[in-house]
TORKOL-4160 file (C-alpha; in steps of 0.2 Angstrom, whole numbers, padded with zeros to 4 digits, m for minus):
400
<pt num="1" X="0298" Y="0546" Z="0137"/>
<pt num="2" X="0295" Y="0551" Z="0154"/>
<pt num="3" X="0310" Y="0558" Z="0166"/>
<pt num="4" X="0319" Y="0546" Z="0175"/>
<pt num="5" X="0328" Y="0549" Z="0194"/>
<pt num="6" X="0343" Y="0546" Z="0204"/>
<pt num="7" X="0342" Y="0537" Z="0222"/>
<pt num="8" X="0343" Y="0556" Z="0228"/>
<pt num="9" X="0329" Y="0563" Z="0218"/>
<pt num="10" X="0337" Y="0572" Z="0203"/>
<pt num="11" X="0326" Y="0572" Z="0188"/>
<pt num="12" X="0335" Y="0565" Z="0173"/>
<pt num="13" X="0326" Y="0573" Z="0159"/>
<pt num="14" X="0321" Y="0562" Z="0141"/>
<pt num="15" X="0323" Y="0568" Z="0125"/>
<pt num="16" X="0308" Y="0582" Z="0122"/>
<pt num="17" X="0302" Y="0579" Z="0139"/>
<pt num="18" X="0295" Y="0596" Z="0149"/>
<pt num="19" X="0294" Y="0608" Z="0135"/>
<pt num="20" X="0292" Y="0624" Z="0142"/>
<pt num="21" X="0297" Y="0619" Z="0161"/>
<pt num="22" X="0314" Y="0612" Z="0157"/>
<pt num="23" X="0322" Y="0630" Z="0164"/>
<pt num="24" X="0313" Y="0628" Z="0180"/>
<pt num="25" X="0317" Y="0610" Z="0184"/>
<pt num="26" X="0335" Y="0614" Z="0180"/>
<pt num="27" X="0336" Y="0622" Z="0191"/>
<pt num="28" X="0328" Y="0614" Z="0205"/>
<pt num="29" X="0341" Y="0601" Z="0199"/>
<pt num="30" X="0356" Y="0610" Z="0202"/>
<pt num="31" X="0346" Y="0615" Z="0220"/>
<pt num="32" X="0345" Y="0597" Z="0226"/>
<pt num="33" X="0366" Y="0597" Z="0219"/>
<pt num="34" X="0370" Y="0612" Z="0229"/>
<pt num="35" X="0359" Y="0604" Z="0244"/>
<pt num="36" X="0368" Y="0584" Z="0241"/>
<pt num="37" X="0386" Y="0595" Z="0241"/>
<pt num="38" X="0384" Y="0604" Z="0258"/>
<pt num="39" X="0368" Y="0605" Z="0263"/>
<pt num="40" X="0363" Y="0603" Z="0283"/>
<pt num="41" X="0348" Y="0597" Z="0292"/>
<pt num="42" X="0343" Y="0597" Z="0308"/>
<pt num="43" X="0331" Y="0580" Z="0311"/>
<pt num="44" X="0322" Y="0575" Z="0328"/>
<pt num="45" X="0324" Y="0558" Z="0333"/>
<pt num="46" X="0314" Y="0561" Z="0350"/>
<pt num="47" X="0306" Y="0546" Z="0357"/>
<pt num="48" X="0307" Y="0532" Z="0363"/>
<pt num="49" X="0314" Y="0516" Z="0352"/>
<pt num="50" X="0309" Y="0518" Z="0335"/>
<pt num="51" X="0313" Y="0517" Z="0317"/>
<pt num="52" X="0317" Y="0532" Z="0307"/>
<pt num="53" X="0316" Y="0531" Z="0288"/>
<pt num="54" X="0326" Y="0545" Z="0278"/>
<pt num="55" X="0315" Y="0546" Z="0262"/>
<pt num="56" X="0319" Y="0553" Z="0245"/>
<pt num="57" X="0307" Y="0567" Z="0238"/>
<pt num="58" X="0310" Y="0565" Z="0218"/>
<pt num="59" X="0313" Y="0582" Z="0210"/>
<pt num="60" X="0311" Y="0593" Z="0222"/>
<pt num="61" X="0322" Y="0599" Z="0236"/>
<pt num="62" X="0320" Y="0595" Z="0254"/>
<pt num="63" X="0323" Y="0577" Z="0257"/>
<pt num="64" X="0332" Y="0574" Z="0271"/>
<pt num="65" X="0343" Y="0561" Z="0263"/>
<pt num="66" X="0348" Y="0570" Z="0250"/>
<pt num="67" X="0359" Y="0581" Z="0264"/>
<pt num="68" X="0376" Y="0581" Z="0266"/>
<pt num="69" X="0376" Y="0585" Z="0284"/>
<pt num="70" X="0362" Y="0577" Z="0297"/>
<pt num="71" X="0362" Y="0584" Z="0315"/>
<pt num="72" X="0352" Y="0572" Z="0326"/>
<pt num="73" X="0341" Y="0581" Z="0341"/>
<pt num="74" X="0328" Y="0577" Z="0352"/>
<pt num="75" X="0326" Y="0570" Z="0369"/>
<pt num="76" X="0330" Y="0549" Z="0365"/>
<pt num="77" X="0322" Y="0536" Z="0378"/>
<pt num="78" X="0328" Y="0521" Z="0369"/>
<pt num="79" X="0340" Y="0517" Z="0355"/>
<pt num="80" X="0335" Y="0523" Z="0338"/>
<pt num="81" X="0337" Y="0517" Z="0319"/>
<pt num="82" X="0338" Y="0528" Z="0306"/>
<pt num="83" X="0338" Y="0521" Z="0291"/>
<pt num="84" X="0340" Y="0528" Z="0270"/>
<pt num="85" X="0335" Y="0516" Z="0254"/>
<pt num="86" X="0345" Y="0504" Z="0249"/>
<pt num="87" X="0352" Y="0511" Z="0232"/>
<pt num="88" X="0360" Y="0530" Z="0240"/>
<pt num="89" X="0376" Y="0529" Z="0236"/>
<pt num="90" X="0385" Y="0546" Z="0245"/>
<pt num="91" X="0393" Y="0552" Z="0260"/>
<pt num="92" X="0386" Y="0559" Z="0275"/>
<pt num="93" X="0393" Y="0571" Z="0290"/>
<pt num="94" X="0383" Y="0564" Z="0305"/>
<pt num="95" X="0381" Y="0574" Z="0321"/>
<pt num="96" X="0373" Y="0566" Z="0337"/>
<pt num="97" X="0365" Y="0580" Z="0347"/>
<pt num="98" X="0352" Y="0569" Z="0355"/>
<pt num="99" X="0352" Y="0570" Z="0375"/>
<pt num="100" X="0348" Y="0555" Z="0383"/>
<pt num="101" X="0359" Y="0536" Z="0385"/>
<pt num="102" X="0353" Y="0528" Z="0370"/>
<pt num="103" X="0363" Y="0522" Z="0354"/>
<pt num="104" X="0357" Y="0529" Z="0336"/>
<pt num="105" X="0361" Y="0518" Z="0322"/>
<pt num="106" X="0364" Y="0523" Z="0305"/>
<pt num="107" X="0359" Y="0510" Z="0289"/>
<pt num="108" X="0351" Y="0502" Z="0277"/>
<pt num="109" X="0336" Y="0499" Z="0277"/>
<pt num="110" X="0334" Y="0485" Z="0275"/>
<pt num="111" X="0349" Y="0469" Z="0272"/>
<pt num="112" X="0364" Y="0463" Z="0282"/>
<pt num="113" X="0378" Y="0474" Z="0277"/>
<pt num="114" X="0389" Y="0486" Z="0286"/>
<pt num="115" X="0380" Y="0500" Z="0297"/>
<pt num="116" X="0387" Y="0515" Z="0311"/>
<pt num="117" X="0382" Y="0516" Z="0326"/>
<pt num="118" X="0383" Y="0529" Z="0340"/>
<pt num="119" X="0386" Y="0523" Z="0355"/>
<pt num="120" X="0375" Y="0527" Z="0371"/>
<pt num="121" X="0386" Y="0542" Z="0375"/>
<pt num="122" X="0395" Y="0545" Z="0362"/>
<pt num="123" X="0388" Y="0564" Z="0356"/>
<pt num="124" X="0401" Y="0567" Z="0342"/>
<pt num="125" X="0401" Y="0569" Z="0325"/>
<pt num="126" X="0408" Y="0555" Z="0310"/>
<pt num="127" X="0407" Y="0554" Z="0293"/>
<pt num="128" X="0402" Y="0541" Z="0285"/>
<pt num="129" X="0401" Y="0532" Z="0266"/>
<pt num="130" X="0383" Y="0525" Z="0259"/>
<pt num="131" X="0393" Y="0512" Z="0247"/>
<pt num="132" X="0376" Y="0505" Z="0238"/>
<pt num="133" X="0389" Y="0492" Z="0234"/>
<pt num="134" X="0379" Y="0476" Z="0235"/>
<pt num="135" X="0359" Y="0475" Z="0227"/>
<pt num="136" X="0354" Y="0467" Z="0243"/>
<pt num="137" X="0365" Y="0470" Z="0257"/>
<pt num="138" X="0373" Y="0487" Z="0256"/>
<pt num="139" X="0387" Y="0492" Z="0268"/>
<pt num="140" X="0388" Y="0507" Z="0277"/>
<pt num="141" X="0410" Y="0514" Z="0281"/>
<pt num="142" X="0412" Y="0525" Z="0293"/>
<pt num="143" X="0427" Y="0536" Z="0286"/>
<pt num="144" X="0441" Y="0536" Z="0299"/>
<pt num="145" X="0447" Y="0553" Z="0304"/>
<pt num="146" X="0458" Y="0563" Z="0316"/>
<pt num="147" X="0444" Y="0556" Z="0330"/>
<pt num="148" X="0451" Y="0538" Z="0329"/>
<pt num="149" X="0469" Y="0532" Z="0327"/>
<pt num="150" X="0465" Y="0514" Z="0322"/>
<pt num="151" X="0468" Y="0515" Z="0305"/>
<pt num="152" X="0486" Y="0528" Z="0306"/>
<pt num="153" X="0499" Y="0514" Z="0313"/>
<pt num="154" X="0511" Y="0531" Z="0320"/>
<pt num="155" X="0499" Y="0546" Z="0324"/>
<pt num="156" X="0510" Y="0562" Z="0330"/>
<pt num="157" X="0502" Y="0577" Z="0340"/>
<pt num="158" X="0503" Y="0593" Z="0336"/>
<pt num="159" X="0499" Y="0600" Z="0351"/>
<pt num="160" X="0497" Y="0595" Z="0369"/>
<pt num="161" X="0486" Y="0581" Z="0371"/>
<pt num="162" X="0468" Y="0586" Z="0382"/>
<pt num="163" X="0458" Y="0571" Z="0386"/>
<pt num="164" X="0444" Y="0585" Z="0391"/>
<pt num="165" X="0438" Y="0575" Z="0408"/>
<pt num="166" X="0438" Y="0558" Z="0400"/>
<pt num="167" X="0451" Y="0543" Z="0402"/>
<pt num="168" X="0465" Y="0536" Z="0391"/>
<pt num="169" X="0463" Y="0515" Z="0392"/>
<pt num="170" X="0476" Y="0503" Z="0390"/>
<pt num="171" X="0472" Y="0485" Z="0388"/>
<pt num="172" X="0477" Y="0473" Z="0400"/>
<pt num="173" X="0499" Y="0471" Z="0401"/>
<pt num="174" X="0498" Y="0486" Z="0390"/>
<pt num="175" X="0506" Y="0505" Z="0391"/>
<pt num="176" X="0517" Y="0519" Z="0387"/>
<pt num="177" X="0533" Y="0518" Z="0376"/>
<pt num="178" X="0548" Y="0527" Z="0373"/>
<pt num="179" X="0552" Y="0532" Z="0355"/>
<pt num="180" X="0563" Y="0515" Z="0353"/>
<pt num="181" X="0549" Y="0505" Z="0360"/>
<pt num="182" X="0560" Y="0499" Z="0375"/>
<pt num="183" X="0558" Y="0507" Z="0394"/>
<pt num="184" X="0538" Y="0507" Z="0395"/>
<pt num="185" X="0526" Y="0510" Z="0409"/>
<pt num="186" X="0514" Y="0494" Z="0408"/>
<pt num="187" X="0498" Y="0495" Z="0417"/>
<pt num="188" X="0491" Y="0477" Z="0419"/>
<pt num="189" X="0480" Y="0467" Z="0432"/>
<pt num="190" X="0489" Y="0453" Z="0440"/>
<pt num="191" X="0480" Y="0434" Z="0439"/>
<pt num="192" X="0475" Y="0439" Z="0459"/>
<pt num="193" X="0466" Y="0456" Z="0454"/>
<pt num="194" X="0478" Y="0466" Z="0458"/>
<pt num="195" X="0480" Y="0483" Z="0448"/>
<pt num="196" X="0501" Y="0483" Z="0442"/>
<pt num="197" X="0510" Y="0497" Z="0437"/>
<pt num="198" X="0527" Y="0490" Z="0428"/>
<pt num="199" X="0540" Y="0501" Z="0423"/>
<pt num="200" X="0553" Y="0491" Z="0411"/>
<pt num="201" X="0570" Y="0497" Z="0406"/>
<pt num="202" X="0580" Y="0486" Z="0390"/>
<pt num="203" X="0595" Y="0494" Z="0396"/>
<pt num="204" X="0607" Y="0486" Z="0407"/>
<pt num="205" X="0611" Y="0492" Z="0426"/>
<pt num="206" X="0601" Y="0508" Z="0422"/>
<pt num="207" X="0586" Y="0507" Z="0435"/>
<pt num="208" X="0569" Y="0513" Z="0431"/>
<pt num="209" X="0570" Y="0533" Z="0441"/>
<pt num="210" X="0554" Y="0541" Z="0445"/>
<pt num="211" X="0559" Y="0560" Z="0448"/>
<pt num="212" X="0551" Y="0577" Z="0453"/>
<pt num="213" X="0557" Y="0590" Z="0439"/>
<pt num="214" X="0555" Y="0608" Z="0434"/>
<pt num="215" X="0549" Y="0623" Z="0444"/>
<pt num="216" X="0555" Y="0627" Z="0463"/>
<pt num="217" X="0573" Y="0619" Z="0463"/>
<pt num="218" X="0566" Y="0610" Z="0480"/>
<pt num="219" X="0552" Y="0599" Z="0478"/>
<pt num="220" X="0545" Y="0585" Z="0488"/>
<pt num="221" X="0538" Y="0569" Z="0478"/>
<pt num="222" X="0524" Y="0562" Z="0489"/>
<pt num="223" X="0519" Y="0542" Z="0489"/>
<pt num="224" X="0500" Y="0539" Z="0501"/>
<pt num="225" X="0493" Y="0524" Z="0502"/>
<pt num="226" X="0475" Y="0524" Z="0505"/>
<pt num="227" X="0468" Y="0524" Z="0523"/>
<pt num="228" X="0479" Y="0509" Z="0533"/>
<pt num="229" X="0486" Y="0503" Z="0519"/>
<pt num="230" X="0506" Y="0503" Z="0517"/>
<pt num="231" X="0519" Y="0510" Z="0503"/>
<pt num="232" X="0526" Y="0491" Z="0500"/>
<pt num="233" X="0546" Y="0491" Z="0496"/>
<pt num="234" X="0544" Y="0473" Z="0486"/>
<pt num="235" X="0560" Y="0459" Z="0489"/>
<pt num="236" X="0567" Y="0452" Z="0471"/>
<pt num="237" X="0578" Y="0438" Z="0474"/>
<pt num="238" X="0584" Y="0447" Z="0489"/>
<pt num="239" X="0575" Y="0455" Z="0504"/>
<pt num="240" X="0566" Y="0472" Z="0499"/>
<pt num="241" X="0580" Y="0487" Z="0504"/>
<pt num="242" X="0578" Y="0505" Z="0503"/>
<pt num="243" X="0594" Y="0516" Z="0498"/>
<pt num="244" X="0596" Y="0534" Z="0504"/>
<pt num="245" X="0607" Y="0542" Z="0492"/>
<pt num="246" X="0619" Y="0555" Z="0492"/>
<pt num="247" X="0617" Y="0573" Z="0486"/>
<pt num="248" X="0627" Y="0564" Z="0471"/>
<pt num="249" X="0618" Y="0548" Z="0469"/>
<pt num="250" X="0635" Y="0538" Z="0467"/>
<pt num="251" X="0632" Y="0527" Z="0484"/>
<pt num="252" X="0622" Y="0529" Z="0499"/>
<pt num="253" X="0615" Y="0519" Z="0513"/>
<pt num="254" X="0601" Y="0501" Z="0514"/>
<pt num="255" X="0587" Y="0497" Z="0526"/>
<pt num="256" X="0584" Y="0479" Z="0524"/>
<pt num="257" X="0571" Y="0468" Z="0526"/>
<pt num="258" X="0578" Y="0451" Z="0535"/>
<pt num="259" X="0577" Y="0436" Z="0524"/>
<pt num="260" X="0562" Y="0425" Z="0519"/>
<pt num="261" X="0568" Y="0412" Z="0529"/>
<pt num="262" X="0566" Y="0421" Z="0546"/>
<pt num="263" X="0548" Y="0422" Z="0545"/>
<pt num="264" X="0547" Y="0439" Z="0552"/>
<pt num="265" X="0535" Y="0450" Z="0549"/>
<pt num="266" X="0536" Y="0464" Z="0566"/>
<pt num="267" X="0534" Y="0482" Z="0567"/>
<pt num="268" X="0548" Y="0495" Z="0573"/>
<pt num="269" X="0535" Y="0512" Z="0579"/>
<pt num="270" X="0546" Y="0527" Z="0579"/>
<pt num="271" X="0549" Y="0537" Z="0596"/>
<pt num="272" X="0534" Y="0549" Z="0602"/>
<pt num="273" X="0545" Y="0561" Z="0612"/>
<pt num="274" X="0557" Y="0575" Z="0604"/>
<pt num="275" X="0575" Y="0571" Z="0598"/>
<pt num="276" X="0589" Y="0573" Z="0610"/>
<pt num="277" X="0606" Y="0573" Z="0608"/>
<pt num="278" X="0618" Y="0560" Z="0616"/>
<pt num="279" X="0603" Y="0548" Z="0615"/>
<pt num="280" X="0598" Y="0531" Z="0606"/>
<pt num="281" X="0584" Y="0520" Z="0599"/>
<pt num="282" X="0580" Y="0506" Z="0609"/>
<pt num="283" X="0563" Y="0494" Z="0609"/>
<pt num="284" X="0554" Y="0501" Z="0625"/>
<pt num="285" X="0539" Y="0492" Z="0625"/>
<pt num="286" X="0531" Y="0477" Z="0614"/>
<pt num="287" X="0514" Y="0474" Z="0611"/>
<pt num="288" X="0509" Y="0456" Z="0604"/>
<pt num="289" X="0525" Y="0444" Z="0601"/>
<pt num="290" X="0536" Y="0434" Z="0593"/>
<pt num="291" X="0538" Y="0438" Z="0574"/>
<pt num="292" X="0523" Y="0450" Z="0574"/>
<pt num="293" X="0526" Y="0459" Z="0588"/>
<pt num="294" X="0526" Y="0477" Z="0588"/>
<pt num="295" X="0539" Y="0487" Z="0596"/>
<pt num="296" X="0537" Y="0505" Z="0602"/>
<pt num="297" X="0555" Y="0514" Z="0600"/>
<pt num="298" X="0562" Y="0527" Z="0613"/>
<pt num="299" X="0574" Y="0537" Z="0614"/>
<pt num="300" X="0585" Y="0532" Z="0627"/>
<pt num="301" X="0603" Y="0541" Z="0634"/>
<pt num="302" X="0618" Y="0531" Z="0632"/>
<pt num="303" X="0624" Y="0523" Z="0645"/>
<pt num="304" X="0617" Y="0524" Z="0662"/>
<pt num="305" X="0605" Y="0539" Z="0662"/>
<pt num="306" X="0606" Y="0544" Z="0681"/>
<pt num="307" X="0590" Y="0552" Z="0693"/>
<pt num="308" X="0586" Y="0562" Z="0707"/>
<pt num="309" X="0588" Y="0557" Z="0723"/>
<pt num="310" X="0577" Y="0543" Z="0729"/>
<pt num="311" X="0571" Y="0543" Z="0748"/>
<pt num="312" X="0555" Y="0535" Z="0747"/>
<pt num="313" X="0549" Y="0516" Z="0737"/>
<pt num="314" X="0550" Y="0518" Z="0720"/>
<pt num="315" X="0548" Y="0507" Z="0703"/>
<pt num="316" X="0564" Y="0509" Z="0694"/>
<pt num="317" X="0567" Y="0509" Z="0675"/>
<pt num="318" X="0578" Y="0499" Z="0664"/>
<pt num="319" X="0594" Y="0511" Z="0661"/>
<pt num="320" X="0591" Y="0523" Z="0674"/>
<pt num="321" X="0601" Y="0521" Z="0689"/>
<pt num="322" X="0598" Y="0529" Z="0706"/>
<pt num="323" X="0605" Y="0539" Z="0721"/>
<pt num="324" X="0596" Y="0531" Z="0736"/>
<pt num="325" X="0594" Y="0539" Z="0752"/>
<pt num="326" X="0589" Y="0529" Z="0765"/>
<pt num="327" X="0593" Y="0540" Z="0780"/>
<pt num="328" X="0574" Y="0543" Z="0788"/>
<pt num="329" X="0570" Y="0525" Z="0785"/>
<pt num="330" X="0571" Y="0509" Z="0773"/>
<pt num="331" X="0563" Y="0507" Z="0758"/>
<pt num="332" X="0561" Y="0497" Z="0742"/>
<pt num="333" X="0565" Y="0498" Z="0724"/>
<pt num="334" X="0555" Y="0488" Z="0715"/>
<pt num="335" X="0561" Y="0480" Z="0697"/>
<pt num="336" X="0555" Y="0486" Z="0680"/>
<pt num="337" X="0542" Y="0474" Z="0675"/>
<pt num="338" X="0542" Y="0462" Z="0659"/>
<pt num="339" X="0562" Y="0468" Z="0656"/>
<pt num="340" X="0572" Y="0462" Z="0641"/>
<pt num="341" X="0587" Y="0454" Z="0640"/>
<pt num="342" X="0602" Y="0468" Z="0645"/>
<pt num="343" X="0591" Y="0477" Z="0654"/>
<pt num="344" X="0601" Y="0485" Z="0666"/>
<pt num="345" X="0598" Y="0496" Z="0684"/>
<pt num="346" X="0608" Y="0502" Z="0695"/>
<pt num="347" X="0611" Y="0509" Z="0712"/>
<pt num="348" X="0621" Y="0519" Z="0726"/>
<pt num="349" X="0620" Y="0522" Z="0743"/>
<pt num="350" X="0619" Y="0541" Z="0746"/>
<pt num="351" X="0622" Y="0545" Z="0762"/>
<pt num="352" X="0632" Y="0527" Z="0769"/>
<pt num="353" X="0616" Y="0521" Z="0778"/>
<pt num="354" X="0611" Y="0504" Z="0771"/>
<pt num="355" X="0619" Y="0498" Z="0787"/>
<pt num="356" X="0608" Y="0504" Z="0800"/>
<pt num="357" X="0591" Y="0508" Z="0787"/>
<pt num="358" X="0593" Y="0492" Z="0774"/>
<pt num="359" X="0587" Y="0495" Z="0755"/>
<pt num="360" X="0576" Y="0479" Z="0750"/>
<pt num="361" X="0576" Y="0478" Z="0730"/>
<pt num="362" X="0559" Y="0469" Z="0726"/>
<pt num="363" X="0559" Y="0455" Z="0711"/>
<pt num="364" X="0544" Y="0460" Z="0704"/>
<pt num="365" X="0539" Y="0449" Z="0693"/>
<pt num="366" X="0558" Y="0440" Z="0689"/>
<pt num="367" X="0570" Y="0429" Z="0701"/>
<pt num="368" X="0585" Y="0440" Z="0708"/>
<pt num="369" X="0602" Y="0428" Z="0707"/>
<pt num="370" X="0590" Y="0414" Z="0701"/>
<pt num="371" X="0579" Y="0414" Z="0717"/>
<pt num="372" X="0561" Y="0420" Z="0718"/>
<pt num="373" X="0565" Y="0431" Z="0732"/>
<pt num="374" X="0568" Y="0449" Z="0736"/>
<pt num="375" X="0586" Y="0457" Z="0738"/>
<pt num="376" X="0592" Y="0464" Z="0753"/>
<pt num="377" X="0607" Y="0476" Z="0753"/>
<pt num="378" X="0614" Y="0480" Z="0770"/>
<pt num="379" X="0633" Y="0485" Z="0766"/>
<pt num="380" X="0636" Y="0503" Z="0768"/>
<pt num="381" X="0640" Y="0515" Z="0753"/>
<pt num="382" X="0634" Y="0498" Z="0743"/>
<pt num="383" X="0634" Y="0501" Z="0724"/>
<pt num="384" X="0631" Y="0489" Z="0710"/>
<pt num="385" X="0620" Y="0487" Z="0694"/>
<pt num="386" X="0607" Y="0473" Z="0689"/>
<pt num="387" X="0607" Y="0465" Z="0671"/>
<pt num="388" X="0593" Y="0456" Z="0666"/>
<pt num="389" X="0599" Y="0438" Z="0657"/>
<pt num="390" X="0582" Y="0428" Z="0656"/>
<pt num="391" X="0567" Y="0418" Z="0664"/>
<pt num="392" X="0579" Y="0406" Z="0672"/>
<pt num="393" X="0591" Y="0419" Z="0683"/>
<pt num="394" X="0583" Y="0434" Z="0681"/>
<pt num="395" X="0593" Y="0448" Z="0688"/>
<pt num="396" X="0610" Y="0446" Z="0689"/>
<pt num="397" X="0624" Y="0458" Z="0700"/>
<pt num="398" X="0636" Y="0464" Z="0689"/>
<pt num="399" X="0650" Y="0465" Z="0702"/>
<pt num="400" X="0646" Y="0452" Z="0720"/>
């Protein structure tokens, strides 16, 4: 009876079979056993897409099947098969070294079971069992280890975790936990496309913090937009507000949003001049209207912020108010234009000589008393202050 073989080519010797050679093929058998157990093999793949069949080499070493570690080279210009006969029952430690964006598939040869496939860029190594479990349609298992968590329901680090330049991808509405599976960080994409970041808390009247820790005890936490955009303080079921704390966090201050209901949707620009004392904010000039209207802030000194003398025509300012001279000759103060309501200006005689050398105060572009005409003030040491009220009267004397 002549030897027989196994699907990895070791020699099964009959009864009286290779007298005088039975030392020697021993031995090549337990070769090809040392080689099946931990042997390594280095196989080009180069090429374009192809077919590579792992063939077995009865009875003598070598077959590159019958390794327990393939390394997979070459230079790959499309996606690559490599395929071992269907009755190799075994497991294999496959490396991808191939360079080049292709997969490489590891199966049968031939039949619809199981197979392993690297993917395009995926240059790593696996293990993988040869089950020969079906005549016809054997399936190839990839034997999950510490490179995927699939299969271990509570994996625990040992270490700290280095994504080594790659990504870690949540599905969509999907995120971070705490160890009780309750406050989580949920990334999702809205039905509008718009990338969410949630943070959920299951305890009650304990908000959500976001907090710069560790290091220097002073530490600034940065939130940019990109480009124009805007940092968004979202509303609830109340206008969106922002609460500056105090150093103890146990009340503090709001900037609110008004309601839905007003429509508005203007802009406040902070002041572009230094910050001095005894002064406040007011709107000193507008651009665009109504509830998109952008408003440019000043700072502006409380109460009536008094100039120079005046001995020539000037344009006055709301707010300001004026020591007028009219001693070489009359002159005029022109209004402020576009003024808004409370607007104020006001005005003294200097010297006692708006009797002999009158001060005209031009309109501008508003009525004086209700009448589109110019004021003329002729009483000597004559002091008084304008308020703006509205299109209809315009300026208005304080005192008459």
């Amino acid at each position: 009876m002549a030897s027989t073989f196994t699907p990895l080519g070791v020699e099964l010797q009959a009864t009286g079979e290779n007298a005088g050679t039975w030392g020697t093929k021993t031995n090549t058998n337990l070769q090809l056993l040392e080689q099946i157990s931990g042997g390594f093999i280095s196989k080009s793949i180069a090429g374009g897409a192809q077919q590579t069949d792992l063939a077995v080499s009865d009875g003598s070493t070598g077959a590159e099947l019958a390794h327990r570690m393939i390394d997979f080279t070459g230079t790959i210009t499309g996606n690559q098969v490599v395929t071992i006969p269907l009755d190799v029952q075994t497991f294999y430690i496959l490396r991808n070294s191939t360079s080049g964006a292709y997969t490489v598939q590891f199966k049968y040869i031939t039949g619809s079971g199981s197979s392993f496939t690297f993917s395009a860029t995926q240059k790593t190594t696996k293990i993988v069992f040869a089950a020969a479990n079906d005549g016809t349609n054997p399936d190839i298992i990839e034997i999950q280890t510490g490179g995927d968590l699939v299969d271990d329901t509570s994996p625990q680090l040992g270490g700290d975790l280095d994504t080594n330049s790659f990504n870690i991808a949540f599905d969509d509405a999907h995120g971070i936990n705490d160890e009780n599976g309750n406050e989580q960080i949920v990334f999702q994409t809205t039905s509008s496309a718009v990338n969410q970041l949630d943070i959920t808390n299951a305890a009650t009247g304990n908000a959500p913090s976001i907090q710069a820790t560790g290091g220097d005890s002073n530490i600034n936490l940065k939130v940019g937009p990109k480009g124009t955009g805007l940092v968004e303080v979202l509303g609830a079921t109340n206008p969106g507000s922002i609460q500056l704390n105090c150093e103890a966090n146990s009340h503090g201050i709001k900037l609110t949003s008004p309601a839905h209901s007003s429509g508005q949707s203007y802009e406040l620009k902070f002041p572009t001049g230094n910050v001095t004392a005894g002064t406040f904010l007011k709107v000193a000039s507008v651009s665009g209207s109504g509830a998109t209207g952008v408003g440019q802030l000043s700072f502006s000194a409380a109460g009536t912020s008094w100039q120079a003398v005046k001995t020539t025509g000037f344009t006055a300012a709301a707010g300001e108010g004026y020591f007028i001279n009219t001693t070489s000759s009359a002159f005029t103060m022109t209004l402020p234009s576009s003024p808004s309501i409370g607007d104020e200006v006001s005005f003294i005689d200097y010297a006692g000589t708006f009797d002999s050398n009158n001060l005209t105060i031009g309109r501008n572009s508003e009525k004086i008393q209700g009448a589109a005409a110019d004021l003329t003030v002729s009483t000597e040491r004559a002091a008084n202050t304008l308020v703006y009220v509205d299109s209809t009267q315009g300026w208005l004397l304080k005192v008459k």
